[in-house]
C-alpha beads as a LAMMPS data file, in Angstrom:
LAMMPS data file: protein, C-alpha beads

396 atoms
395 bonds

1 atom types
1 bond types

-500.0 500.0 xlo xhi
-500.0 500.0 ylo yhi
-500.0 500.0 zlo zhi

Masses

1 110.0

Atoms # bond

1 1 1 -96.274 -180.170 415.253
2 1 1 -95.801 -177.183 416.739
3 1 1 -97.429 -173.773 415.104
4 1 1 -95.146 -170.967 414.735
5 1 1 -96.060 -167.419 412.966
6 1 1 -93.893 -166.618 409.875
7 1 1 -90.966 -164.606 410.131
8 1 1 -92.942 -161.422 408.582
9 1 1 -95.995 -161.722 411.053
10 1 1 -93.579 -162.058 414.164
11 1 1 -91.760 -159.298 412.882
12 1 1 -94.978 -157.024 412.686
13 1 1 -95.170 -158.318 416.146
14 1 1 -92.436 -156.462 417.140
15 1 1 -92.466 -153.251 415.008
16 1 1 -95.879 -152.575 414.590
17 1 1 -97.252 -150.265 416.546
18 1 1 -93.929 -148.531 417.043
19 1 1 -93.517 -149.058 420.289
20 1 1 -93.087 -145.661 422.960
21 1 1 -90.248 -145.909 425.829
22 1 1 -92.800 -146.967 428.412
23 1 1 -93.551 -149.984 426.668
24 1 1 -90.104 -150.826 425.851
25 1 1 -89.689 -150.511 429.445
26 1 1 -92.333 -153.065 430.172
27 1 1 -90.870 -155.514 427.319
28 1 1 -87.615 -155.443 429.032
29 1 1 -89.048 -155.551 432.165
30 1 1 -91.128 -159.101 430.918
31 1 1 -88.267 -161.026 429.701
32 1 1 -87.367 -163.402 431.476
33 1 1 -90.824 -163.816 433.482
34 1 1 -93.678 -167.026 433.667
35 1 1 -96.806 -165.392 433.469
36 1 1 -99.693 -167.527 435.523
37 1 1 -102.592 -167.802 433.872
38 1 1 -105.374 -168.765 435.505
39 1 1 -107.834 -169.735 433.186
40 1 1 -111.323 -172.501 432.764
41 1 1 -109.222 -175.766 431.890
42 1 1 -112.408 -177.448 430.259
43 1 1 -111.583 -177.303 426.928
44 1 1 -108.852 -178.920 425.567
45 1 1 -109.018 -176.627 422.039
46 1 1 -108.573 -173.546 424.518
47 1 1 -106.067 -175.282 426.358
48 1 1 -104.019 -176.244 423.104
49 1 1 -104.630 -172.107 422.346
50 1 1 -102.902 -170.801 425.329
51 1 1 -99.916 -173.390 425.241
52 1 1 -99.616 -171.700 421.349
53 1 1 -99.516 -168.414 423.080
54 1 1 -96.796 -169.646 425.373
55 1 1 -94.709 -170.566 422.384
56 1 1 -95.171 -167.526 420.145
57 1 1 -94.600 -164.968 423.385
58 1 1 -91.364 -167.099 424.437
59 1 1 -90.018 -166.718 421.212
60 1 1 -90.925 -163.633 420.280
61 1 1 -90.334 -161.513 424.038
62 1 1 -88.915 -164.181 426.691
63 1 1 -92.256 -164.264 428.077
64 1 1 -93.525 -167.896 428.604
65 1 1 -97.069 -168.776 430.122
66 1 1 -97.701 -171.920 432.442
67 1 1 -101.554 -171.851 432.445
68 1 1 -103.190 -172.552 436.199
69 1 1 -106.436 -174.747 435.086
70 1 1 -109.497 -173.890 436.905
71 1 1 -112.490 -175.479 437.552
72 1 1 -114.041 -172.129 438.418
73 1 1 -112.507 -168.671 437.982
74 1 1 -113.616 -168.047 442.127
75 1 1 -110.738 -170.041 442.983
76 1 1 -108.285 -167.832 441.173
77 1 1 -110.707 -164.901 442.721
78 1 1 -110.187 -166.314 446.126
79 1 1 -106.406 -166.806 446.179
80 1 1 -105.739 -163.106 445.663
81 1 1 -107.939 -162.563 448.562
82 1 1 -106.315 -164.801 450.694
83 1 1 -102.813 -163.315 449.778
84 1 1 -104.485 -159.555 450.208
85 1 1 -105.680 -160.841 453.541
86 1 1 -102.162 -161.877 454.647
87 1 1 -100.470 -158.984 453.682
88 1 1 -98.831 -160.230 450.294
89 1 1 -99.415 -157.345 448.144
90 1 1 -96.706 -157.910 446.141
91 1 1 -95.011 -161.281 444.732
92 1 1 -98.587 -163.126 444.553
93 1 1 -99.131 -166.018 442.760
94 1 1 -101.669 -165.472 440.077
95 1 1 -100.823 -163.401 437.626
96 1 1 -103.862 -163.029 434.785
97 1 1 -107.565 -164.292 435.098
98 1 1 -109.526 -164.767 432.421
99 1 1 -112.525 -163.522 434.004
100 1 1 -115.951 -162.291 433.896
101 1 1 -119.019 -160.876 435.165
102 1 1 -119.456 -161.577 439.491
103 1 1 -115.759 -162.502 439.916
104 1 1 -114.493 -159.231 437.984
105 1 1 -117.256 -157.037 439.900
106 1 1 -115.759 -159.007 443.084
107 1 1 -112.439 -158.023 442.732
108 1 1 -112.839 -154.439 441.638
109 1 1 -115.169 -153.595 444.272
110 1 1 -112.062 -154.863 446.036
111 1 1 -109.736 -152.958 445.360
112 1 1 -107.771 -156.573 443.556
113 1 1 -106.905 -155.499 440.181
114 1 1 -103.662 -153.405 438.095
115 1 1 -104.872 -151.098 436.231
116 1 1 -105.922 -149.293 434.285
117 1 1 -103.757 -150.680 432.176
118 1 1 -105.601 -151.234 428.313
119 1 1 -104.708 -148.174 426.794
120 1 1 -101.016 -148.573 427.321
121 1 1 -100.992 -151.567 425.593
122 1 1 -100.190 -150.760 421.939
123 1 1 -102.664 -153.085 420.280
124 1 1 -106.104 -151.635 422.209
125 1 1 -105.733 -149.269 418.985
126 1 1 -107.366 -152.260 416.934
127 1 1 -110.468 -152.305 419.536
128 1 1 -113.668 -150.273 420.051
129 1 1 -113.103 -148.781 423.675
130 1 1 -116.357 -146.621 423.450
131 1 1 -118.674 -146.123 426.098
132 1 1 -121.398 -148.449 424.662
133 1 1 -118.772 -151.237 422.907
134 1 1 -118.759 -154.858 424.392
135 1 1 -114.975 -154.490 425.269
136 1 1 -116.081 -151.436 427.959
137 1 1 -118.741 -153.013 429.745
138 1 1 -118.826 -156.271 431.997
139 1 1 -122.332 -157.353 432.590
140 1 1 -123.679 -153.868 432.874
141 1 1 -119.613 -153.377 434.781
142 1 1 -117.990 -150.834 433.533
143 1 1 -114.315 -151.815 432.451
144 1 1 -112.341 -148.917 433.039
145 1 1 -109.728 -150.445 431.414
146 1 1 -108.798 -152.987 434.522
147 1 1 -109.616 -156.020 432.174
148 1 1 -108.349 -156.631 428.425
149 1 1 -110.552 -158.355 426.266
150 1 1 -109.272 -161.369 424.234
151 1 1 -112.004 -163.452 422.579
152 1 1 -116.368 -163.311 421.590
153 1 1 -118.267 -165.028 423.461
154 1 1 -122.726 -165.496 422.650
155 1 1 -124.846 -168.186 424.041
156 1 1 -125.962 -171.065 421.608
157 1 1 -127.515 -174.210 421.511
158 1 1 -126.493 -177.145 418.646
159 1 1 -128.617 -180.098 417.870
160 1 1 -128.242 -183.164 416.057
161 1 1 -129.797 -182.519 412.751
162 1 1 -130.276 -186.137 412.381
163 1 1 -132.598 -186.968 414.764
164 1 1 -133.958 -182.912 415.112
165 1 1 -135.659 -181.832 412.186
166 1 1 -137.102 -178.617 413.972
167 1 1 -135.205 -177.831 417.363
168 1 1 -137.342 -175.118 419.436
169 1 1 -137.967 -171.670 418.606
170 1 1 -137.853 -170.415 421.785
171 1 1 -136.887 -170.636 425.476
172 1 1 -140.566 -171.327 426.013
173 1 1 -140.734 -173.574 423.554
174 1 1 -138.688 -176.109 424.944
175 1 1 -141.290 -177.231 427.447
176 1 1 -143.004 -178.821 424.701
177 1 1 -140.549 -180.113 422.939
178 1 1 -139.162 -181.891 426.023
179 1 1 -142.484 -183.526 426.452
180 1 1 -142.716 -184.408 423.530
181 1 1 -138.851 -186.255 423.755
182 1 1 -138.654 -187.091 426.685
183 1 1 -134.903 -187.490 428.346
184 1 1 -133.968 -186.072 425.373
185 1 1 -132.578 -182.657 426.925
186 1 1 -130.462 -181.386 429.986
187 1 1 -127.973 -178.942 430.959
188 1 1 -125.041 -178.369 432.689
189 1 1 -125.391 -177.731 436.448
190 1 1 -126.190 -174.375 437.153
191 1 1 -123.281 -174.081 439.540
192 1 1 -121.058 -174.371 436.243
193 1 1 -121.217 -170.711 434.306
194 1 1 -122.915 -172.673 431.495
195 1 1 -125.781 -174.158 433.474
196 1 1 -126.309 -170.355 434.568
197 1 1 -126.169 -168.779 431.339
198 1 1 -128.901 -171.230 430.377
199 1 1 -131.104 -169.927 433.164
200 1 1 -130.337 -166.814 432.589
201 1 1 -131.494 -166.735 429.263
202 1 1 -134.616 -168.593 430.022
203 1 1 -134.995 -165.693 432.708
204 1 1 -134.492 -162.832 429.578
205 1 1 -137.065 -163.969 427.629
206 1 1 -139.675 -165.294 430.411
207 1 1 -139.437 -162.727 432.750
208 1 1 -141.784 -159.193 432.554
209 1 1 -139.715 -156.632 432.464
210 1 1 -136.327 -157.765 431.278
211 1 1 -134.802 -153.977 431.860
212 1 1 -134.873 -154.934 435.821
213 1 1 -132.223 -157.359 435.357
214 1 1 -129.848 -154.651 434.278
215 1 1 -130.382 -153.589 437.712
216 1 1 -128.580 -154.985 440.826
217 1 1 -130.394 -157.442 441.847
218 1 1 -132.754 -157.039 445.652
219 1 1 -135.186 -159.211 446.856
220 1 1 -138.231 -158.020 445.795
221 1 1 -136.794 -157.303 442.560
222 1 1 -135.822 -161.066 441.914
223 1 1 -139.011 -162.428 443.177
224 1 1 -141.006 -160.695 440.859
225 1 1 -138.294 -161.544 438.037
226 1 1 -138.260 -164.666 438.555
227 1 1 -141.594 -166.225 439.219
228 1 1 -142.133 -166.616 435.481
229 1 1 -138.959 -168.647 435.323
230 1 1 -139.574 -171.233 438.023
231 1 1 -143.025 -172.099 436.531
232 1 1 -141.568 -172.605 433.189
233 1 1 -138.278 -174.632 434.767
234 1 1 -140.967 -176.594 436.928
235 1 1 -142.737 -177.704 433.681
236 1 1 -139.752 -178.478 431.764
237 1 1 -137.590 -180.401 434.690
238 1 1 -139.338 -183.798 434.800
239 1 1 -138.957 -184.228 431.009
240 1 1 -135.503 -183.498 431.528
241 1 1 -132.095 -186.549 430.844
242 1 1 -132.649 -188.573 433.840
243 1 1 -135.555 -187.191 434.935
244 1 1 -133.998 -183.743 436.165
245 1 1 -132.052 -185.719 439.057
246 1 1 -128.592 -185.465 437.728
247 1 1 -126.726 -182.735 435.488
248 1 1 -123.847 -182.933 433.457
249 1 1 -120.648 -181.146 434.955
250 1 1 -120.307 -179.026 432.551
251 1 1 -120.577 -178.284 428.516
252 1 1 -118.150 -181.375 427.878
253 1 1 -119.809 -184.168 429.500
254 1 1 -122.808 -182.512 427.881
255 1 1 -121.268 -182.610 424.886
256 1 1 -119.796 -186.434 425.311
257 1 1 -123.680 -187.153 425.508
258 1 1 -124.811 -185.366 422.387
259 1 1 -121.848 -187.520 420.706
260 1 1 -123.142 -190.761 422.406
261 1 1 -125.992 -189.771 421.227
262 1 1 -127.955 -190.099 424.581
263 1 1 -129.528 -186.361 424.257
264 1 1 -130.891 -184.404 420.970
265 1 1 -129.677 -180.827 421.979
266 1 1 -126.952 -179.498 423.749
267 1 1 -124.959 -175.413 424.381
268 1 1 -122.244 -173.714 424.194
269 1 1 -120.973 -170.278 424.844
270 1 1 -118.690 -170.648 421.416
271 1 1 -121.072 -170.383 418.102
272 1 1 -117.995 -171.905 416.271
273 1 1 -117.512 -174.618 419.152
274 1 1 -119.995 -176.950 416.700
275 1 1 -117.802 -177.146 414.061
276 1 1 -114.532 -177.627 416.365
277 1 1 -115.971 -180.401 417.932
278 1 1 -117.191 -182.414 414.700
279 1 1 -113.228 -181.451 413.091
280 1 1 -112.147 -183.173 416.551
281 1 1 -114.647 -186.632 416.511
282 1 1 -116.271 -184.741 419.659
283 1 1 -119.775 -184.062 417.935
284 1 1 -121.632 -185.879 415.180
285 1 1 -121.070 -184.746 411.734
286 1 1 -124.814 -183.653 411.596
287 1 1 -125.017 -181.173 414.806
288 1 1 -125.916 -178.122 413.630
289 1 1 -126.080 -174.607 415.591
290 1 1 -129.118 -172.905 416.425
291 1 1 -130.650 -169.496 418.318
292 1 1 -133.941 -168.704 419.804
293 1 1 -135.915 -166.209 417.172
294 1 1 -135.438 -163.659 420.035
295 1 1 -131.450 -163.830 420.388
296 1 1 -129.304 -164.994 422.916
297 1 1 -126.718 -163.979 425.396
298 1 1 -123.651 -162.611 424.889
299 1 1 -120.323 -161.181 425.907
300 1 1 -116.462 -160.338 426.253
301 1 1 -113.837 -162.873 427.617
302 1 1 -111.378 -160.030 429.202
303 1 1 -108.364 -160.849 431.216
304 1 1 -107.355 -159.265 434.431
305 1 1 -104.007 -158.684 436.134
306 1 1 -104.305 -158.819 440.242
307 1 1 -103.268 -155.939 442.325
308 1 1 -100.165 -158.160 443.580
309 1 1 -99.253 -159.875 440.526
310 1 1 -95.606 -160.906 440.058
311 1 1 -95.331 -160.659 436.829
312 1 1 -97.391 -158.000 435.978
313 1 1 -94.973 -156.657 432.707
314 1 1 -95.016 -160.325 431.709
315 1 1 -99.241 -160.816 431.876
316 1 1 -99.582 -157.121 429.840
317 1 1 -96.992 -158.454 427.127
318 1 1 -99.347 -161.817 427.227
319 1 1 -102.505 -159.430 427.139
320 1 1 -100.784 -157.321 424.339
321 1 1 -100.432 -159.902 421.928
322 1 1 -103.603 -161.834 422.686
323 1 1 -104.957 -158.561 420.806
324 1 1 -102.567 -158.850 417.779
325 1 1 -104.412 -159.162 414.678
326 1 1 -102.227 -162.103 413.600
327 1 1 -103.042 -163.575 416.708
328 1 1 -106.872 -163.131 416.652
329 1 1 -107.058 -164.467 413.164
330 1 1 -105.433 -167.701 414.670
331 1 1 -107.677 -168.019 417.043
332 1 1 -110.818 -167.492 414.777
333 1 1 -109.619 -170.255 412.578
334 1 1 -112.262 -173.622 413.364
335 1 1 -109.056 -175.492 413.021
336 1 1 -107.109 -173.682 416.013
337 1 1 -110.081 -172.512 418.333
338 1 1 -112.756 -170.743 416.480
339 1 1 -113.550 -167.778 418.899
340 1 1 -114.642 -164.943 417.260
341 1 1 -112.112 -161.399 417.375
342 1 1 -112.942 -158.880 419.864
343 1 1 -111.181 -156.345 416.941
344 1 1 -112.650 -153.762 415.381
345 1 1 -112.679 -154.674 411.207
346 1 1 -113.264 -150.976 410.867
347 1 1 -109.382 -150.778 412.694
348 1 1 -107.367 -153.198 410.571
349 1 1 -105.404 -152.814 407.326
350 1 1 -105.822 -154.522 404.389
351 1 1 -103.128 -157.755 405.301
352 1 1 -105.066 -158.179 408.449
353 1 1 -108.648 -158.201 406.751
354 1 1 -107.532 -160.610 404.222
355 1 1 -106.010 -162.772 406.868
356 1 1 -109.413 -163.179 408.313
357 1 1 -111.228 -163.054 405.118
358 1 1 -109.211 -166.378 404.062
359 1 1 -109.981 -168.502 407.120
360 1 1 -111.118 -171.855 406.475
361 1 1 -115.270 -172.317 406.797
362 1 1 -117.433 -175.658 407.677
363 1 1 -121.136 -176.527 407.289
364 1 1 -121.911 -175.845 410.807
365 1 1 -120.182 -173.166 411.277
366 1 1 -122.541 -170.260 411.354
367 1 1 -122.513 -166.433 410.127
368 1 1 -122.476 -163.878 411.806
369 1 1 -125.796 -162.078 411.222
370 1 1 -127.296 -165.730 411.773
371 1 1 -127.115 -165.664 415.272
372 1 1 -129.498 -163.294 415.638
373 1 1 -129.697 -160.260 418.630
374 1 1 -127.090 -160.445 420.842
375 1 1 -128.790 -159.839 424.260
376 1 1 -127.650 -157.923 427.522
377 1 1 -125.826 -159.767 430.290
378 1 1 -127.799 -159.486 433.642
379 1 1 -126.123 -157.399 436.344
380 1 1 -123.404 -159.848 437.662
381 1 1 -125.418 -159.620 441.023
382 1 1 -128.184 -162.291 439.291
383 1 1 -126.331 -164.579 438.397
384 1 1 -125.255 -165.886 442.464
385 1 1 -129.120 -165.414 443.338
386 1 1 -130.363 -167.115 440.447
387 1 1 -127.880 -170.198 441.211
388 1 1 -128.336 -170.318 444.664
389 1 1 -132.231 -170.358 444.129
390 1 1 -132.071 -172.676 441.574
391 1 1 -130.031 -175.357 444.091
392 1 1 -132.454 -174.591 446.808
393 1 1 -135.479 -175.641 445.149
394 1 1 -134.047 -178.666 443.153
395 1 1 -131.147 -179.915 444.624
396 1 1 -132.517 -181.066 448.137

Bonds

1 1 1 2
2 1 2 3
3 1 3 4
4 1 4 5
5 1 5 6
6 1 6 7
7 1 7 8
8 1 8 9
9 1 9 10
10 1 10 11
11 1 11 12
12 1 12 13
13 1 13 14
14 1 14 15
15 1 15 16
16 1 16 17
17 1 17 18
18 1 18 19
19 1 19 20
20 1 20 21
21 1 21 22
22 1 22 23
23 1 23 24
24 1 24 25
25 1 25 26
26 1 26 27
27 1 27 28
28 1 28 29
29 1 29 30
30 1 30 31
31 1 31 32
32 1 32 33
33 1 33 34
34 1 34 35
35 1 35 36
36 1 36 37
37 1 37 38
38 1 38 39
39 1 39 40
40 1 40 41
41 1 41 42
42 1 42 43
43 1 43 44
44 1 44 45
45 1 45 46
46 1 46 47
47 1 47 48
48 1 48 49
49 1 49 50
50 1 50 51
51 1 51 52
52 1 52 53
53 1 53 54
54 1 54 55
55 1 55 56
56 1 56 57
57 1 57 58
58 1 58 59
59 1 59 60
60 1 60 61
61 1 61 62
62 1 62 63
63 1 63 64
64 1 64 65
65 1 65 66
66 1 66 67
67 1 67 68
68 1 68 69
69 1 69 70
70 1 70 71
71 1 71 72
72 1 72 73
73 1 73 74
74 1 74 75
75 1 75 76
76 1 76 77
77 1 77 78
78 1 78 79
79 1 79 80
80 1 80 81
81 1 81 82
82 1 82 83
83 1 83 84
84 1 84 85
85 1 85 86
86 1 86 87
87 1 87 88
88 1 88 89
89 1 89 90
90 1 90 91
91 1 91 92
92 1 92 93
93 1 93 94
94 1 94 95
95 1 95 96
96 1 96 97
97 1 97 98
98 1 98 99
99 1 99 100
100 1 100 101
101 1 101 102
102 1 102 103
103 1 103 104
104 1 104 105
105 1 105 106
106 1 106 107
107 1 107 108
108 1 108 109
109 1 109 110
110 1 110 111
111 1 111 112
112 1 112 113
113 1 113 114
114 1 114 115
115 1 115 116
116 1 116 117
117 1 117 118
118 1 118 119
119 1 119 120
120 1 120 121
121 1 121 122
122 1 122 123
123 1 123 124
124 1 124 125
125 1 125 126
126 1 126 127
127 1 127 128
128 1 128 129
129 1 129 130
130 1 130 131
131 1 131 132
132 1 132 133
133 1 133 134
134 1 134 135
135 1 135 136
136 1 136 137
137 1 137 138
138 1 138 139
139 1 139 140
140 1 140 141
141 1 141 142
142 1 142 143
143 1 143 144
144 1 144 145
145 1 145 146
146 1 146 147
147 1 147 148
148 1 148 149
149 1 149 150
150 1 150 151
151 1 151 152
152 1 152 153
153 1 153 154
154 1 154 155
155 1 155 156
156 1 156 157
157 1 157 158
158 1 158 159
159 1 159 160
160 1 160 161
161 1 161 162
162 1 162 163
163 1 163 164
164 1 164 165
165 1 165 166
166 1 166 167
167 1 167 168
168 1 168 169
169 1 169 170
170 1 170 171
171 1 171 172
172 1 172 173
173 1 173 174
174 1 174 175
175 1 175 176
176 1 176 177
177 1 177 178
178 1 178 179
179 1 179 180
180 1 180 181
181 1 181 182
182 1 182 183
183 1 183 184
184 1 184 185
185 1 185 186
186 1 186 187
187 1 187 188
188 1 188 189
189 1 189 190
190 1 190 191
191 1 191 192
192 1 192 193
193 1 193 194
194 1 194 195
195 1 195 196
196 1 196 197
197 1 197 198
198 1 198 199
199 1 199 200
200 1 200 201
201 1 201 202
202 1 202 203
203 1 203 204
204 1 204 205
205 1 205 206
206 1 206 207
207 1 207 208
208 1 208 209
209 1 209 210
210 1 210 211
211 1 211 212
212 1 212 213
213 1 213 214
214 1 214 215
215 1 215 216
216 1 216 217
217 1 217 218
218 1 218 219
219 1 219 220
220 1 220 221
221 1 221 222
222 1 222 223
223 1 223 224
224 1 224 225
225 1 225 226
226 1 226 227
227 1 227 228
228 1 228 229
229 1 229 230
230 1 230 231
231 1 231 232
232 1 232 233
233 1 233 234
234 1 234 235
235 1 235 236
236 1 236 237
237 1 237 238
238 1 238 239
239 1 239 240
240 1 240 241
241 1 241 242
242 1 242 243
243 1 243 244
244 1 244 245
245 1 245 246
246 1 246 247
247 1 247 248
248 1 248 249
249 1 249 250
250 1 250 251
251 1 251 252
252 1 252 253
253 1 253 254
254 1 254 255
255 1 255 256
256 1 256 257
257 1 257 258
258 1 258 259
259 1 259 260
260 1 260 261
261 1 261 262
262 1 262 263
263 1 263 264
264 1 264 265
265 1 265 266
266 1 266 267
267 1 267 268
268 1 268 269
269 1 269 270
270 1 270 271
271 1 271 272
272 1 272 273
273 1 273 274
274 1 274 275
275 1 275 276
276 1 276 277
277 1 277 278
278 1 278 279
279 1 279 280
280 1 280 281
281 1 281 282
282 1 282 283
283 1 283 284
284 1 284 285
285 1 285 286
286 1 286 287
287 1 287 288
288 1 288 289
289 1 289 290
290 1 290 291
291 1 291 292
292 1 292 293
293 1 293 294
294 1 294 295
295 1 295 296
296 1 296 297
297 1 297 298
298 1 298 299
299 1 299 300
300 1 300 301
301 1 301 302
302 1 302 303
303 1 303 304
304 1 304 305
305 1 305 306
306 1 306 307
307 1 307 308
308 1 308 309
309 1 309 310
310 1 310 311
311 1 311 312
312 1 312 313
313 1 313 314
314 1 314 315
315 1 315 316
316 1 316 317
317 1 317 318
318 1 318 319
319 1 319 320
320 1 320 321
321 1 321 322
322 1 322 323
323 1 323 324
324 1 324 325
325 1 325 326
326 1 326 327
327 1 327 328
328 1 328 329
329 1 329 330
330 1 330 331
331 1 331 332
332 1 332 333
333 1 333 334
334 1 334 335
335 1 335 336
336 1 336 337
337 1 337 338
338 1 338 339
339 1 339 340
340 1 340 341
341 1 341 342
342 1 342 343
343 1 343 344
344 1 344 345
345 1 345 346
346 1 346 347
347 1 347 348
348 1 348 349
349 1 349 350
350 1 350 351
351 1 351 352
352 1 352 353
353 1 353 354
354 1 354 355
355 1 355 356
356 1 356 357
357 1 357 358
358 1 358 359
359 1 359 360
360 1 360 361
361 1 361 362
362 1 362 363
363 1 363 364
364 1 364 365
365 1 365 366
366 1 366 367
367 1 367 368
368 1 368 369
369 1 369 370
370 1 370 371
371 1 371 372
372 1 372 373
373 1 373 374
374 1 374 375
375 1 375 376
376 1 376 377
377 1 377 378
378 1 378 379
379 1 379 380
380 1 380 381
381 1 381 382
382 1 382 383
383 1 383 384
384 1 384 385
385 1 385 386
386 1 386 387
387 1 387 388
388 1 388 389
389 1 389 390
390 1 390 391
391 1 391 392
392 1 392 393
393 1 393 394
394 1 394 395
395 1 395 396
């Protein structure tokens, strides 16, 4: 059945902020346009999100979005290169990313983006833009407002309660415990972002001097860095699934073997992604979420318009209401999605508290404050190092 917002939230929508001549301009501007979004097609609940989107933006400004499913954000990062390359800097035919990290570092550097554009969107007033806030920093990137956050993202790991009583403590930790259950434990492949994150935390916690990684990345830098990692991984690897041969694709067919119950612990990048996938039959009613003691990683989703983009009024009306506090209490909901709001709390009036005060809650999905530290991102420079290492030594 299809999800519509009541007649009093759309009409908030509309009226609230009051909206200034230039951004009446870009409303008229956007009716009428199909915004492209290129976004990670993996998950069917975010999928099932943005088609929502689609619906409440058609209705509600003539904007409709046909989403561009990617296996990996480089190939929407790539396309606008090409088209820069053959002279196309206008008409192009991607018009938001949801991106992160190397590929948004990649395309500023650039020169690929619109912008800045998050100020002049009237619902940034619900979001900390401060220096130090998550929404104004990309993996030690600074934003400068060419990328509009949409949705919390921090690394965590779930295990099946049923067969785990006590599920490591630490990224060091899981050496033993994967000798002591053998195949029990894999990843995804590090060439997927969640295989990376997973070395990348590993890195955080093993490595000496964890500030370096906040640094670009050279190579005398990494090799120090790194060493620490590559013993531990070496130790861990041949009491990996399948001996450390094979990988799953991606968090999905990891997940598909938690539920067939043919590994103990799996990961996400969603700390509400537990509870989604037990609502959905995806996960065993038993997996629970957990954290190393130390924290993990996390981070901003942000969307980007390119340079080019066709319809660029149509992807800032998209990125507008993606930041609507009606919007990111729909998303929060376990039942919709269950990303956490980029929004301020400290920003919203009392209608807009209580919407996300009254959201529905499960056993596994977790607070908050138990998640523990959130941790830095490395410099988006690590992570294509740390992946290309990582396939070097094991993959030949």
């Amino acid at each position: 059945m299809r999800q519509t917002l009541s007649a009093a939230l759309a009409a908030a929508l509309i009226a609230t902020p009051a909206l200034a001549d230039s951004w009446q301009d870009t409303l008229d501007a956007a009716r009428g346009q199909t915004v492209y979004w290129n976004a990670w097609g993996g998950d069917e609940r975010t999928n099932a999100f943005i088609a929502w989107v689609s619906e409440q933006t058609t209705d509600l400004y003539g904007v409709s979005v046909r989403q561009v499913k990617l296996t990996d954000t480089a190939e929407a990062v790539t396309r606008v290169i090409s088209e820069k390359a053959a002279g196309k800097d206008a008409g192009g035919s991607v018009d938001m990313i949801w991106i992160n990290g190397p590929n948004f570092l990649s395309m500023k550097e650039q020169g690929l983006l619109h912008g800045p554009f998050v100020a002049d969107l009237p619902n940034s007033k619900y979001l900390d833009l401060s220096g130090n806030s998550p929404n104004s920093v990309d993996f030690t990137v600074p934003v400068d407002g060419m990328e509009s956050p949409w949705r919390l993202a921090k690394f965590v790991f779930n295990h099946d309660s049923a067969r785990v009583e006590t599920p490591p403590a630490s990224m060091a930790g899981f050496v033993d415990w994967a000798a002591d259950n053998p195949g029990r434990f894999t990843h995804p492949d590090p060439s997927n972002f969640m295989g990376a994150t997973f070395l990348k935390q590993a890195l955080i916690e093993l490595t000496p001097d964890a500030a370096v990684l906040q640094e670009p990345v050279t190579d005398a830098n990494f090799d120090a860095a790194t060493a620490p990692l590559w013993d531990w991984y070496d130790a861990l690897r041949p009491n990996l699934w399948r001996g450390g041969e094979a990988f799953p694709e991606n968090q999905s067919v990891q997940d598909r073997l938690l539920n067939d119950g043919e590994i103990d612990i799996a990961m996400s990048f969603d700390p509400a992604s537990t509870a989604g996938g037990i609502a959905a039959g995806l996960l065993p009613e038993t997996t629970r979420v957990f954290v190393p003691e130390n924290g993990t990683i996390g981070n901003v989703s942000f969307v980007a318009i390119p340079y080019n983009a066709a319809n660029r009024e149509g992807a800032m009306v998209v990125a507008n209401f993606l930041l609507a506090p009606e919007t990111q209490a729909h998303m929060q909901n376990i039942e919709v999605l269950g990303s956490y709001s980029v929004l301020d709390p400290a920003k919203l009036d009392d209608a807009s508290r209580a919407a996300f005060d009254a959201l529905p809650t499960a056993p596994a999905l977790p607070e908050l404050d138990a998640l523990g530290p959130t941790l830095l991102e490395p410099h988006a420079s690590w992570m294509a190092r740390l992946t290309a290492e990582w396939a070097e030594r094991y993959t030949k």
